[in-house]
Steps between C-alpha positions, in 0.01 A plus 500: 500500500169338410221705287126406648264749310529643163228754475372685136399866529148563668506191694510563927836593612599698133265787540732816641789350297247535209378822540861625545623332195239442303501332166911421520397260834553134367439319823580501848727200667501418855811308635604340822862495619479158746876599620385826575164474561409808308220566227559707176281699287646474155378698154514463147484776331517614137727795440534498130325436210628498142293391148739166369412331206652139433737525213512252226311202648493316238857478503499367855339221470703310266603107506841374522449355159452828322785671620741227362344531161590879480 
């Protein structure tokens, strides 16, 4: 299965999937099936949203070098 077209919201070909999902629509994918010969109308959508905050970054990034001299 091959994806062609990867369309954002608003653009021509997204516009009923936009009004019925509004905001959560990510983009629309159109795929071809050769061994088939079929086309598919996929969605991303978003269907939940949580506030994250990154915990201790600054311990992240930390070299190889520091670690041995704890």
């Amino acid at each position: 299965m091959r994806t062609r077209l990867k369309l954002k919201p608003g653009q021509r070909g997204t516009k009923k999937l936009q009004a019925l999902y509004g905001d959560r629509l990510i983009c629309v994918r159109y795929r071809y099936d050769i061994a088939t010969g079929r086309r598919l109308k996929t969605i991303e959508l978003i269907v939940d949203e949580k506030v994250w905050v990154p915990c201790g970054q600054d311990d992240a990034v930390r070299h190889v070098d520091d670690v041995a001299a704890d």
